[in-house]
C-alpha positions in Angstrom: 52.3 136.2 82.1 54.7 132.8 83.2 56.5 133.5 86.0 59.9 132.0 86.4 60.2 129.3 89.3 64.0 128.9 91.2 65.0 126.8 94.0 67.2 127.7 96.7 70.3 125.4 97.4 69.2 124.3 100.7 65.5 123.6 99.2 67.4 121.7 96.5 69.8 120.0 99.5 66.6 118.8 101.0 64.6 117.9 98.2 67.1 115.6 97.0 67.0 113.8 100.7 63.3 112.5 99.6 62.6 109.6 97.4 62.0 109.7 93.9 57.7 109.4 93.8 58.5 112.5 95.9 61.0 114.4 94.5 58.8 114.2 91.0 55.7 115.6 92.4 58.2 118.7 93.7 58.9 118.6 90.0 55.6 118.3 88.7 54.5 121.8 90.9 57.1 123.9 88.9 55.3 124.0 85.3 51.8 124.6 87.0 53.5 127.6 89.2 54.6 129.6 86.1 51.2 129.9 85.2 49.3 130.4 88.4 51.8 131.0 91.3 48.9 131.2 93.8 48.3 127.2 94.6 48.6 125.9 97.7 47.6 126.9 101.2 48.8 130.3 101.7 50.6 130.8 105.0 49.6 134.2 106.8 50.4 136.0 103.6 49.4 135.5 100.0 52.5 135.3 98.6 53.3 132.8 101.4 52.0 129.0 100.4 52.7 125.6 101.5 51.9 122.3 99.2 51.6 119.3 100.8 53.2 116.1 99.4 52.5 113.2 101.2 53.4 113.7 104.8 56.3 116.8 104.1 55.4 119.8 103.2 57.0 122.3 100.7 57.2 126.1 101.3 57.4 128.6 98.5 57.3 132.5 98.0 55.7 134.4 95.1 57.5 137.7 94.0 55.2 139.4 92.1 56.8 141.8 91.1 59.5 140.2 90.0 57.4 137.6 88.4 59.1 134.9 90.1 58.4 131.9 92.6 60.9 130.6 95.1 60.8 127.6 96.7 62.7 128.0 100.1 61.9 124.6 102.5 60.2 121.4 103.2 59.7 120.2 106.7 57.3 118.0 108.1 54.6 118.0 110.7 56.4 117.9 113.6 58.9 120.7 112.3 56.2 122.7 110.1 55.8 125.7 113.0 59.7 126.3 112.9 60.4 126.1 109.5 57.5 128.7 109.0 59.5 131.3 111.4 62.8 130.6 109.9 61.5 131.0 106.2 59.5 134.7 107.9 62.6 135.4 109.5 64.3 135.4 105.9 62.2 137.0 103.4 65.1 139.7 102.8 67.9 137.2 102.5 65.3 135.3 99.8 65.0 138.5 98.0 67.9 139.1 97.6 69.1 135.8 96.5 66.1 135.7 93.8 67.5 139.3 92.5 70.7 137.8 91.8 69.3 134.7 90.0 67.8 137.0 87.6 70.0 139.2 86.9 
């Protein structure tokens, strides 16, 4: 079963901030997400994960019960412990905007 991948707008705000060899190898994740979702380091939770691209790192959350994948944030290094918290802090506001994209 594919799941769907979506993008929030301030994951898409900040995605297109990076350079284009980066910005392509975000692109490059989406096909391999809708058929295994569970890539990448998973953060505390399994529906949690991170992928690292070069030196930034890109958050996403798997749905699975929605069959969906939503990528939320990228951060760095230095700002990978806050972005964690604020993404945590979140979830329901995520939820909730992933419900409406698929409806």
């Amino acid at each position: 079963m594919d799941y769907g991948v979506y993008t929030t707008t301030g994951f898409d705000e900040e995605k297109d901030k990076l350079d284009g060899f980066e910005q392509e190898r975000i692109n490059k994740l989406f096909p391999k997400l809708k058929e295994n979702p569970y890539v990448g380091d998973p953060l505390r939770y399994k529906w949690f994960r991170e992928k690292r691209i070069n030196g930034k790192r890109v958050y996403f959350l798997i749905f699975d019960d929605l069959t969906a994948v939503l990528f939320v944030a990228i951060s760095d290094k230095k700002t990978q412990q806050e972005t964690i918290d604020s993404v945590l802090n979140k979830l329901k506001e995520f939820r909730m905007y992933l419900e409406g994209k698929i409806d």
